[in-house]
N, C-alpha and C positions, 0 to 999 in steps of 0.2 A: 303473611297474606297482605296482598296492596289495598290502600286505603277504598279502589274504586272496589275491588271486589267483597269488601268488607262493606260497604252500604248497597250490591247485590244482594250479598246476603239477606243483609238488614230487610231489605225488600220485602223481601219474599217472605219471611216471619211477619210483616207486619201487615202486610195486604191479603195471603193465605187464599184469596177467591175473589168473586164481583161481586157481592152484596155490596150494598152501595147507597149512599143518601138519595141520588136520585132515581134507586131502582121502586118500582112502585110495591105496594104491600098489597093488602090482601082485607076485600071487609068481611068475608064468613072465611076465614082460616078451617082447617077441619086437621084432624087430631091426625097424628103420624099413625100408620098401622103398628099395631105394636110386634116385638120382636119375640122370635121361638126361641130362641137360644142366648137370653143376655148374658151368660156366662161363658162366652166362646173364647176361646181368648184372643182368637185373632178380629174378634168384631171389633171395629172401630168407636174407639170412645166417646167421637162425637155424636154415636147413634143413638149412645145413652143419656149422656147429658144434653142434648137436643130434645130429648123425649120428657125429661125433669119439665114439671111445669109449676114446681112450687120450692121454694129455701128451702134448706135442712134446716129442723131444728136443731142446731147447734148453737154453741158460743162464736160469736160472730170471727173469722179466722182467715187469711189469704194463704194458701200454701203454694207452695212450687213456685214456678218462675210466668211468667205473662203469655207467654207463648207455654206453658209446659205446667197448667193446675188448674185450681180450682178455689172456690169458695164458698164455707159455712156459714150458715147465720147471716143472709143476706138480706138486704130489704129492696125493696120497690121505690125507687121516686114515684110520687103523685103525678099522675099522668098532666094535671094542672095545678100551676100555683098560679102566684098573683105576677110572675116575671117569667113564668116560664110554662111550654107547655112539650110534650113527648110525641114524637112521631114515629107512624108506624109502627101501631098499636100491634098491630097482629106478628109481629114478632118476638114479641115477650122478653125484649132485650132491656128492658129499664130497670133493673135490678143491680145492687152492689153490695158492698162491702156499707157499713153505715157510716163510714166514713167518707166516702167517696158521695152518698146520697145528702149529706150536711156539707161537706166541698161545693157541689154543685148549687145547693139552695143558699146558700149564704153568698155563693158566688152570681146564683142570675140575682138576689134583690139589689146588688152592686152595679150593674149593669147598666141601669136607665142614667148613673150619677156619673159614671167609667163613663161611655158615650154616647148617650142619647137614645138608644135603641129602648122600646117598653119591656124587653125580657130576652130569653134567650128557647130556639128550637134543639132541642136535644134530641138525637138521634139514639143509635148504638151502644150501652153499657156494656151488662154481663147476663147472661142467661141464670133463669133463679139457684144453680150450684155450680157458675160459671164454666169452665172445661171448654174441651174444645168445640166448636158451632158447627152447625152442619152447612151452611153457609157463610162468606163473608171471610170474618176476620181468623187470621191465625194467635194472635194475642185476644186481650180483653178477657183472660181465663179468668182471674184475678177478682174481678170486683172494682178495681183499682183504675178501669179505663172507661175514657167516657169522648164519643163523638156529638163537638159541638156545630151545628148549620152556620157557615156563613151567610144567613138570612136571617134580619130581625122579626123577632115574633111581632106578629101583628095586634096590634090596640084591640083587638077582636078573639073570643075562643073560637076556635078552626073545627070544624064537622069533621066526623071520622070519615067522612071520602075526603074531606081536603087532606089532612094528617096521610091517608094510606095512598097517595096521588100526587100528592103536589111535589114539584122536583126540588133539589135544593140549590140552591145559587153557586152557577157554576164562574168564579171568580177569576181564570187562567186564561190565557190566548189558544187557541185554535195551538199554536205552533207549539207551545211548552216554554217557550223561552220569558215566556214575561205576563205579572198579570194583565187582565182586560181591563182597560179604563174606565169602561162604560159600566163595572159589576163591582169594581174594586174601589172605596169608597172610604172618605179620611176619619171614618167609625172604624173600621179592621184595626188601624195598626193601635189604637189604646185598648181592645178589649183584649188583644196577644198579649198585647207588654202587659196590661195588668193581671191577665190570668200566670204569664210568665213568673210575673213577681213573687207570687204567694208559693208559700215555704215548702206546703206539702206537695206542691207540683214537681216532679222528677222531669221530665220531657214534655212537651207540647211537639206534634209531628202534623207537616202540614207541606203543600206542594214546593217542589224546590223555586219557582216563579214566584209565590209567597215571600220565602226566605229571602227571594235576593232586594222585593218589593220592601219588604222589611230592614234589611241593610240598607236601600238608600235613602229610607225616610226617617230612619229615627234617631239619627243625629247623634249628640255625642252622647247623649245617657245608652250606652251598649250592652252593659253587663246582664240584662236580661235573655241576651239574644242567644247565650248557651242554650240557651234550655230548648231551643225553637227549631228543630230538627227537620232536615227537607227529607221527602222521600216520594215518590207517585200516588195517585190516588187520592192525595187531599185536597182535591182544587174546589169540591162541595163544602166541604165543611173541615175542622182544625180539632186535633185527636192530641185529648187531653189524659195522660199519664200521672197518676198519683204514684209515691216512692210508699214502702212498705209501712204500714202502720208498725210505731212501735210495742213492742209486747208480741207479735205474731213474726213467734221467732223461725215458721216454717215456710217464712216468705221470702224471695230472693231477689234483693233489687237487684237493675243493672248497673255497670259501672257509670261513676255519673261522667259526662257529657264531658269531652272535649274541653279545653281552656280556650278561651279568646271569644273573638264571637261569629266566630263560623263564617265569615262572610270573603273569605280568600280563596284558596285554591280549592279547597274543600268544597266547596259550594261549587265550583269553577267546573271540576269533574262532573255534577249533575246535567250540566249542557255538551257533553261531549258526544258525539254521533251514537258509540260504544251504551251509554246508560239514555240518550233519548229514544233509541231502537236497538232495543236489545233484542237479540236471539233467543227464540223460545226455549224453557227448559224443560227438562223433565219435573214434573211434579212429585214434592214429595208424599210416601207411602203415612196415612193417616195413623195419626198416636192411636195405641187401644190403651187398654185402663193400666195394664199393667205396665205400662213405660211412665205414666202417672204416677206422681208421688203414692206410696202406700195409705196416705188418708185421705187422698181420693174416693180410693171403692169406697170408706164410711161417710163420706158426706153425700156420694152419690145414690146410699143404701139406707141413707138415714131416714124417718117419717118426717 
């Protein structure tokens, strides 16, 4: 398979729908109708775990793959802390792995000293026994993924119509080819490189215009830039990947990233006519539970 076709792929796993940082939320959410048959087997898994509005009690666990699981024993970030606050409350997506929820908090009090921003807006986790979503994402099953706003959190806590309203900063040119100058701003590229740095980080995924803004600003210290993956869709905000916790042997990292630092032909194939206007595909047919790893159904059936 060709390199270009192998980040189509990648695509489309990683995007999976339009949910979106700047799509607006919701301030009275109202409960899914609930289902006659959750035991069907051709119902689609996201219907179920969509429907989850609390963690299993379990031992905290990532199983499957990012695109293809689920997670036990999950917890909620605080909607507010003192560097960070959650948006688009009404989607119930601030949930992880507790590892990913101590990542993140230990990662926004860093934040103001990394570059000057007062905290960070967090978007998109995992749903409370992550799986697949009934919108949005086809990964973030995990626990393990977490979309960060390229907007700094304001000196101010934000009203839940600002949180479920306000759009996210849209950082890319109209064309694709290149960030906007007027959005794109000399705080992006140290809080990349320093969220890049940290160990537990497996990939950071973010607009290929990012990527190449990135290669030509950051000079000789490179070897972060593996980790900083282009792909459509991230021009709001920068989608942060945790690698598997160890001990949670039911978890599947990906293979790690490429050598070098992306900034060659690799990158080069993101602005090719081919990958800026692609041909519509066909969609694929939605996971049910039982293509899901077997301990699935128990996280998804646990109290």
């Amino acid at each position: 398979m060709t390199s270009l076709r192998w980040m189509t792929l990648g695509l489309a796993l990683i995007l999976g729908g339009h949910t979106s940082a700047q799509d607006k939320g919701t301030l009275n959410p109202k409960p899914l109708p609930s289902i006659s048959n959750p035991n069907d087997p051709k119902l689609a898994a996201k219907e179920l775990f969509g429907r989850s509005t609390t963690p299993a009690t379990l031992s905290p666990n990532s199983i499957g793959g990012y695109a293809h699981g689920c997670v036990a024993g999950a917890t909620a970030l605080p909607i507010d802390g003192a560097t960070w606050q959650v948006m688009r409350l009404s989607r119930n997506r601030n949930w992880g792995h507790p590892r990913l929820v101590a990542f993140l908090t230990r990662l926004a009090s860093q934040v103001p000293q990394v570059n000057g921003w007062p905290g960070l807006l967090i978007g998109d986790m995992s749903q409370p026994r992550g799986g697949p979503m009934l919108t949005g994402h086809a990964s973030h099953q995990l626990g393990l993924d977490a979309d960060v706003w390229l907007t700094p959190m304001p000196n101010r806590r934000l009203s839940r119509p600002e949180r479920e309203e306000t759009s996210a900063t849209d950082v890319v040119r109209t064309d694709l080819l290149d960030i906007d100058p007027t959005t794109w701003t000399p705080q992006h590229l140290p809080l990349l490189r320093a969220v890049a740095r940290e160990q537990d980080v497996a990939r950071i995924f973010v607009n290929p215009a990012i990527k190449r803004a990135l290669c030509r600003e950051a000079g000789a210290d490179r070897a972060w830039l593996t980790k900083v993956r282009p792909t459509w869709g991230h021009n709001y905000h920068f989608h942060i990947r945790l690698a598997c916790p160890a001990g949670d042997t039911a978890c599947v990292d990906q293979d790690p990233p490429p050598s070098g630092d992306g900034c060659g032909a690799e990158l080069a194939n993101w602005f090719t006519p081919e990958m800026l206007h692609p041909k519509p595909g066909k969609p694929r047919p939605p996971l049910t539970l039982a293509q899901l790893p077997a301990e699935c159904r128990q996280v998804l059936f646990a109290p």
